[in-house]
C-alpha positions in Angstrom: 6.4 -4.0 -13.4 6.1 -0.6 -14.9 4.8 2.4 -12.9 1.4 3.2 -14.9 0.9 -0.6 -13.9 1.1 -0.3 -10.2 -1.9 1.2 -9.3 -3.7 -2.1 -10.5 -1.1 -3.9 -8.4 -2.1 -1.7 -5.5 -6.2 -3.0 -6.0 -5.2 -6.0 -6.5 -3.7 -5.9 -2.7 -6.7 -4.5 -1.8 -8.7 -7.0 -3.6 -7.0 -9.8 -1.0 -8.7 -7.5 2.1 -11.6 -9.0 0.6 -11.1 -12.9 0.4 -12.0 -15.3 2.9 -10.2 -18.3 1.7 -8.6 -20.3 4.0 -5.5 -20.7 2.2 -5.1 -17.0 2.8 -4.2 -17.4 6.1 -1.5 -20.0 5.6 2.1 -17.8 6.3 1.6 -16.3 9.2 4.5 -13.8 10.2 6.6 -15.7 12.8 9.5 -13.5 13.0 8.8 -9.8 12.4 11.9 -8.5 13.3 13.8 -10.6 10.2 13.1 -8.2 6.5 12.2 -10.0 3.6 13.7 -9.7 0.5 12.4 -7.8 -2.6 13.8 -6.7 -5.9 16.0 -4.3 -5.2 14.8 -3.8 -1.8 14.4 -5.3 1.8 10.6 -5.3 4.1 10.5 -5.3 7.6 7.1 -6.9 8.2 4.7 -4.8 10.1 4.6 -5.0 14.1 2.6 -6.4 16.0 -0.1 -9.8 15.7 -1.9 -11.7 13.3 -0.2 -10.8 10.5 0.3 -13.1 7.4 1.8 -13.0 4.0 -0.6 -13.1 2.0 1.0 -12.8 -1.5 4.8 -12.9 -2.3 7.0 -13.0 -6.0 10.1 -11.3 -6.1 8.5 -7.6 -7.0 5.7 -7.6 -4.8 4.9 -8.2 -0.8 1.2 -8.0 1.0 0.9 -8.2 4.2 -3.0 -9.1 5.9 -4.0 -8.5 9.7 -6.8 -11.3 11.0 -9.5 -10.0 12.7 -12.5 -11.7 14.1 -15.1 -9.2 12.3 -14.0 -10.4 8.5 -15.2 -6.7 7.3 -12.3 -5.3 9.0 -8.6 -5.3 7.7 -5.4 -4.0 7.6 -3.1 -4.8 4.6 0.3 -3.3 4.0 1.9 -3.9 0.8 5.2 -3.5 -1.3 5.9 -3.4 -4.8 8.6 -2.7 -6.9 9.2 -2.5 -11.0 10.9 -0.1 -14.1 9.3 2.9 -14.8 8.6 3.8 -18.2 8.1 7.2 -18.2 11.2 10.0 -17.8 9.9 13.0 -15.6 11.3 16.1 -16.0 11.0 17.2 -12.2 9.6 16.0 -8.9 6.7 18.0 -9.5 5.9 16.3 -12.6 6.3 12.9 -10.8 3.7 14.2 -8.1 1.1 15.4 -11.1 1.7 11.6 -12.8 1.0 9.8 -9.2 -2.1 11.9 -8.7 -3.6 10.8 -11.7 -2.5 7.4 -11.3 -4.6 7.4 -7.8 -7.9 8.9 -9.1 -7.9 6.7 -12.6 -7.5 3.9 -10.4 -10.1 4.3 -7.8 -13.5 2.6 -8.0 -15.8 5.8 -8.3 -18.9 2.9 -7.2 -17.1 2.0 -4.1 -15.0 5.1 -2.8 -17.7 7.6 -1.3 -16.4 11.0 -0.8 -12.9 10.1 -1.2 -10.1 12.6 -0.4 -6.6 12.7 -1.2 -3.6 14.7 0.1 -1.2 14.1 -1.7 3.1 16.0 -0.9 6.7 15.4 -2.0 9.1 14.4 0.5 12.2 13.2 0.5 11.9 10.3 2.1 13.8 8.5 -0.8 14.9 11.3 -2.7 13.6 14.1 -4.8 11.1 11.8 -6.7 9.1 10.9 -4.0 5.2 11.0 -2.9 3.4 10.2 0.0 -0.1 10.1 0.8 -3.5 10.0 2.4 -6.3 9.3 0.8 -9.6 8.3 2.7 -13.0 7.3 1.6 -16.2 5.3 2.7 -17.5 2.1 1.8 -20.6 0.9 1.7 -20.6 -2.4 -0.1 -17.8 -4.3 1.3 -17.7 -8.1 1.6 -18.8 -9.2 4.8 -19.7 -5.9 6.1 -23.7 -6.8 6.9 -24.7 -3.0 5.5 -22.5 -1.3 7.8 -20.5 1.8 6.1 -16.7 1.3 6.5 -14.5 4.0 6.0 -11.2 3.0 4.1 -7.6 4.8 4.9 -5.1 4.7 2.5 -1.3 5.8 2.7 1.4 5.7 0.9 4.8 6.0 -0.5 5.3 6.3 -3.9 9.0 6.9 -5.2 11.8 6.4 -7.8 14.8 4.3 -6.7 16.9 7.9 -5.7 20.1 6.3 -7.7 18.2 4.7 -10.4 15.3 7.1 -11.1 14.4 3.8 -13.8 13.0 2.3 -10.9 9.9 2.4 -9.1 8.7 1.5 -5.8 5.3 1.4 -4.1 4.7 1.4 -0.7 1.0 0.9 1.2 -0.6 0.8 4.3 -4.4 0.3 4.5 -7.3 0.2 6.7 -11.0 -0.8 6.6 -13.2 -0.3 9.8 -16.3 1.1 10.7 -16.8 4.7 10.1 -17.7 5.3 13.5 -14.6 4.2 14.6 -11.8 7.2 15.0 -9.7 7.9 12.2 -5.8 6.3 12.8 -2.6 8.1 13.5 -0.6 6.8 10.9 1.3 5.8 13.0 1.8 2.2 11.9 2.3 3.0 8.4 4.8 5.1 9.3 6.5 2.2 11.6 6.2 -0.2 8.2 7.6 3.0 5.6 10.4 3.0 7.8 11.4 -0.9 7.8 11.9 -0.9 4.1 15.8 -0.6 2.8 17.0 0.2 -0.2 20.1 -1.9 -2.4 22.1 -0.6 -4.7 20.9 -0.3 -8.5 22.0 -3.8 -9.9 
């Protein structure tokens, strides 16, 4: 998967918050202290109950949290792929990711969205995390409440094969009234996720 591709990848994650098929439901996580292997990379699930996998090949990794109220989710997702763009500098890298993020947002969907976006190095010089926040007022299931939507994530180039791409995301959908998170749990699943060796 090529890095101008993975924003689609990322709403397509997104785009399982919203189903309500049963199947969906079918792996539940049973032992979330044992990673699960990726392309080039290992996932610790995230902590905690009621989580599932929801899609799985061997570049790509959503997690889903069950909740009662079927408006509500939480979804953390890994993907991997080649790049095929060369970037001169991290700051170039940054520029490319925050286009990526605003191209692929639904401008109909994502009210008064916001996005910080910094370089880290978390996983080397090329690497970007974020916040990004906006409401929602037409989501499945939602009965005409407005949700408010948190995104955050980790976007980076594999730091010895800068060829590579990897994207990292935790999200969450609840209702606006509700107070905004920590990050605190995305930071717990960023931080289960290993690198291997370029092949």
């Amino acid at each position: 998967m090529k890095l101008r591709l993975l924003a689609p990848a990322v709403s397509a994650a997104l785009l399982a918050l919203c189903s309500c098929s049963t199947s969906r439901w079918s792996q539940p996580v049973t032992d979330p202290a044992t990673p699960l292997a990726l392309e080039g990379l290992s996932v610790l699930p995230p902590q905690g109950t009621n989580w599932y996998v929801v899609a799985e090949d061997d570049r790509n990794l959503v997690f889903a949290r069950k909740y009662a109220d079927e408006a509500v989710s939480t979804l953390a997702s890994a993907s991997t792929g080649e790049s095929e763009v060369t970037f001169a500098s991290p700051a170039g890298f940054l520029r490319h990711v925050e286009r990526v993020l605003t191209d692929g947002r639904d401008q109909e969907r994502a009210i008064g969205a916001t996005c910080e976006a910094r370089l880290t190095r978390r996983h080397g010089d090329f690497c970007v995390e974020y916040t990004e926040t906006f409401l929602d007022r037409g989501a499945p299931s939602a009965e005409g409440r407005t949700l408010r939507v948190e995104n955050r994530g980790c976007w980076f180039l594999h730091p010895e094969d800068t060829g590579r791409s990897v994207v990292l995301l935790y999200s969450t959908r609840r209702p606006s009234t509700e107070p905004k998170g920590s990050g605190a749990a995305a930071e717990r699943f960023f931080s289960g996720i290993r690198l291997a060796p370029p092949g």
